[in-house]
N, C-alpha and C positions, 0 to 999 in steps of 0.2 A: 547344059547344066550350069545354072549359075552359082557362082561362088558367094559362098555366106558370105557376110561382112564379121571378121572379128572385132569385141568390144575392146574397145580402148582401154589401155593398162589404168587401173585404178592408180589416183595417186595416193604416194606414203604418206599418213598418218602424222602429223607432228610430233615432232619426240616429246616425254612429259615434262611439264615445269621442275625444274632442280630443288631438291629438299631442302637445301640453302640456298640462302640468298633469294635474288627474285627480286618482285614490285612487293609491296605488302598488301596484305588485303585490306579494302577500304574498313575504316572503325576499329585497325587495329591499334593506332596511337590513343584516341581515346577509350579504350576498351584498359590496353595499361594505366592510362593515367588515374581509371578509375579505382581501378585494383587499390592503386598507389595509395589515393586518396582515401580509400575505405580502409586500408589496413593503420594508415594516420591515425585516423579517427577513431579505430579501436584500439591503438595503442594511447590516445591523449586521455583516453576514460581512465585506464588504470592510473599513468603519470599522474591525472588530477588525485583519484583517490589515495596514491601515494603521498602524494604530498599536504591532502590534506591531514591523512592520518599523522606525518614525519612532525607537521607545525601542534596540532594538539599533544602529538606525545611530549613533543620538547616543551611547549608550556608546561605542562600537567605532569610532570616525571616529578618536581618535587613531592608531589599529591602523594605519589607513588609509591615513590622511594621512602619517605616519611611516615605511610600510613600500613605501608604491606596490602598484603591480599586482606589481611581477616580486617584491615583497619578499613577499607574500601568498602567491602561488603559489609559492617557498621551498620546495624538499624538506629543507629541518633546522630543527629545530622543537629549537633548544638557548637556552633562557632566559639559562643564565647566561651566554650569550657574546653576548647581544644578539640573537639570530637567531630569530625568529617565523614562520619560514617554513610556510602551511599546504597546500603540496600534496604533501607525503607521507602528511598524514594523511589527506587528501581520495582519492588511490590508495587506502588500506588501508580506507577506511570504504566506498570502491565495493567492495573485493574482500571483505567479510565479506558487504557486502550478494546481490552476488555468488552467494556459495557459498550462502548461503539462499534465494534463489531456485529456485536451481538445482534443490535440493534439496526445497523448501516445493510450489513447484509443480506437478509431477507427484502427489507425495502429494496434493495436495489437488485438484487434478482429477480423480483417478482414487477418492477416497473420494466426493466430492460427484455424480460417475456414479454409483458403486457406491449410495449410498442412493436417488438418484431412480432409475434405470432398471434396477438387478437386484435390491436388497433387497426384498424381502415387506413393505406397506406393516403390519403389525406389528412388525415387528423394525427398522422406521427408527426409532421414539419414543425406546430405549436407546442408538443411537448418536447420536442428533441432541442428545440431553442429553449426553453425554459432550462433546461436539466446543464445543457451549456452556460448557462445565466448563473446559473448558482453556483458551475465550480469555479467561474471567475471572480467570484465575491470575495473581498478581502476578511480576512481571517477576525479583524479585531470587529468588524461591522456585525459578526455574529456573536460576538461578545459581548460587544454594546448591547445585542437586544436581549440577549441571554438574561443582563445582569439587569438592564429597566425594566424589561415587560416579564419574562418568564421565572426568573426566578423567584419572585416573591410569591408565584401563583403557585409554588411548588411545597411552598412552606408549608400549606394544609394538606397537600397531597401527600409531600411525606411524614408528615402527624398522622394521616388515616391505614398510611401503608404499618405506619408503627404500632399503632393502636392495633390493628387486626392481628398483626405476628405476635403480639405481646405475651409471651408466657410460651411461642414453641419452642423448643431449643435450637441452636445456631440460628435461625432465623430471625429472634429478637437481637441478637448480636451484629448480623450484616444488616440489619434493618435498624439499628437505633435510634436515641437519640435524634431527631434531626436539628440543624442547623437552626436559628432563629433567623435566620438572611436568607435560608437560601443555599447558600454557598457551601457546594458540599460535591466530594466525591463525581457522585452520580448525577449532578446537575453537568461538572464539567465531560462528563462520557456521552451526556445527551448532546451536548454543543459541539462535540466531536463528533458524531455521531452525523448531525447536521449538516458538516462540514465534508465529511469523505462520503456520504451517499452522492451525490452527483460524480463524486470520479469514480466510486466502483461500476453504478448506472451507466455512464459513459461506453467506459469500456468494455464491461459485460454486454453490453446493447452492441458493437461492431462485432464482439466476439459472436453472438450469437446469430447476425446477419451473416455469418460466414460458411453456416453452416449450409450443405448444396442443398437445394429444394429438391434435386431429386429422390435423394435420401430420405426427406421428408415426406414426400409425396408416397415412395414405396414403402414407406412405415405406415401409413394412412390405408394404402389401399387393401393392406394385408387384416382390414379394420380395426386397427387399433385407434384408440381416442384419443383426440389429443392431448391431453395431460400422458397416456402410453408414447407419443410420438414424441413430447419432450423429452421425457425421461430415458426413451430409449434411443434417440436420435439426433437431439440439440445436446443433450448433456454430455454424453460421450463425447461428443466432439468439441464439445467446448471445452470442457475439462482444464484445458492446459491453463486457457484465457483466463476464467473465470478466477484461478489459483492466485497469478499472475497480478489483475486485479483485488486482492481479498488482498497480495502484500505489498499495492501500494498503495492500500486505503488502511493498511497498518504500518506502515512506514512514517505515512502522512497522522494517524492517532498518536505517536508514540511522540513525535516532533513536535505536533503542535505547540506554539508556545505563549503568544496574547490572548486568543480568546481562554485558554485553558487557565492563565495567569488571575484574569481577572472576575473567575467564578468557582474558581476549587476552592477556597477561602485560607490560601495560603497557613497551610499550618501545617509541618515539616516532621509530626511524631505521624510515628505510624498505626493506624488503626483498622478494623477490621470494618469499621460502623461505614457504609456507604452514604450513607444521609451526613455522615459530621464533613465536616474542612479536614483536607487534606494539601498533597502540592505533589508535585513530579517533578521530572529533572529540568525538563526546559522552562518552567514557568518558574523553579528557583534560581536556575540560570538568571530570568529576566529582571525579577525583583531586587536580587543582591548583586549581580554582577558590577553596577555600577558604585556602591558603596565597599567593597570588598577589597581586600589586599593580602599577599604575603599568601599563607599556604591556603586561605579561604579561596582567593581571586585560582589561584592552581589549580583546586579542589574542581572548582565551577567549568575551569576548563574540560578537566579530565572527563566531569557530568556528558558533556558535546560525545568524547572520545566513548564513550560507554555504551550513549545511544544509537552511534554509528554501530559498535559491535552487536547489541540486540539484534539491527534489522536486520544484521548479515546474516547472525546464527540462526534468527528465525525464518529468515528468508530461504536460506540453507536446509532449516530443515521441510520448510514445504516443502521445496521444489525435489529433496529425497523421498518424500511421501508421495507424492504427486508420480516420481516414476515407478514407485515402488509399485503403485496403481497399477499403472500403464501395461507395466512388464506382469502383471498379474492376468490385463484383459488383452497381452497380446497387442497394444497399440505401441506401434514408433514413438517415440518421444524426441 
């Protein structure tokens, strides 16, 4: 009878690594550094806007202190009689912002569809550089052509717009008079307008390339059309982006300051007529700043300070609207 062979004693198992201490795992120094680095860089955002808001208020407190809230909010903005009042200019720099809106956003929702979901993905490369082309164009270059080529062309245009409204009520009122230049209101909304389609385009256009294809594709096969597969499939999920973009193609409307300077036709009363001359905060900033002193030069500052609080409130209140949405359709935010 032969004797089995017994197996060899298995050997023990190495004890486990110790919960301290140890070798580190490889990328764990840069893994912190990055942390480190990234929490920097969202604290240097607020420091910055701290301090820019601390230098405007210390300029602009005598503005402040001198005029009160009701002297601030002022619909006459007349220097040499004393009077700084700035909420007429705050009306006309909403209503330019306004009319560019109005106008900037559908154009640009409706090109940044057009290249991701019908153009032929070769014929997107010519228009996606073109759309990058124009948001690097300097702001006063579309001034200049505002004020040589298009504005005078506008002068009959808004005589025929006046002429038609003539005798409806409120309508002959925002439609008035128009400027004999040109220079009016809704020419400087148009030049705005101009100006922040290529960045809402931009952006709206990666926004909506983010959307999965398979999402799309299963909204399609369920056959719906596509104008249904946008609406039910790119939009949802766009949502956030497109908000996102819409405040800072009004950030950028409210700010604007040379082309807008040099085709609203500088005129500081407030009116309701979109065809006359008007002015907003940053293009009286630019015209009087330089000649200005004492509580006017304050006043102008304070102007900077005000429109920083606009984009906040307004920005604020999207982005509460925006989740209000959300949390309606059940989407994370």
């Amino acid at each position: 009878m032969t004797k089995l062979l017994e197996p060899a004693p298995a050997e023990a198992a190495p004890p486990p690594p110790p919960l301290v201490g140890g070798p580190r795992p490889p990328g764990a120094i840069a893994d912190r550094a990055f942390r480190y680095v990234a929490f920097l860089a969202g604290v240097l955002v607020l420091v910055v806007l701290g301090l820019i808001i601390y230098a405007t208020l210390d300029k602009s407190w005598s503005w402040f202190k001198t005029e009160g809230l009701s002297g601030v909010l002022a619909l006459d903005w007349i220097p040499s009689e004393g009077k700084y009042g700035a909420g007429g200019l705050i009306i006309m720099t909403l209503m330019v912002a306004a009319i560019a809106l109005v106008i900037a956003v559908p154009i640009s929702l409706g090109i940044a569809l057009f290249v991701t979901e019908v153009m032929p993905r070769r014929g997107r490369l010519p228009i996606i550089f073109v759309i990058d082309l124009l948001a690097a164009i300097p702001s006063v270059v579309f001034g200049l052509w505002m004020l040589k080529q298009v504005a005078p062309v506008f002068v009959d245009v808004y005589k025929d717009v006046h002429n038609a409204v003539s005798g409806i009520p409120i309508l002959e009122n925002v439609f008035g008079d128009p400027s004999s230049s040109g220079l009016a209101i809704m020419t400087a909304g148009v030049v705005v307008a101009v100006m922040i389609t290529p960045i809402i385009t931009a952006i709206t256009r990666e926004v909506f390339a983010t959307c999965p294809q398979a999402q799309k594709e299963a909204t399609l096969a369920m056959g719906a059309t596509r104008w249904e597969m946008i609406r039910g499939a790119v939009f949802p999920h766009s949502r956030s982006g497109v908000v996102a973009a819409v405040i800072i193609g009004f950030g950028r409307a409210v700010g604007e300051t040379i082309a807008v300077a040099l085709v609203v036709g500088a005129s500081p009363k407030l009116s309701e007529n979109l065809f006359g001359p008007g002015d907003t905060l940053a293009s009286i900033i630019a015209n009087e700043f330089g000649e200005s002193a004492g509580t006017q030069r304050s006043a102008l500052i304070g102007f900077g300070l005000v429109l920083l609080i606009m984009t906040i409130i307004l920005g604020t209140i999207a982005r509460a609207v925006l989740r209000r949405a959300n949390a309606r359709l059940g989407v994370l935010d």
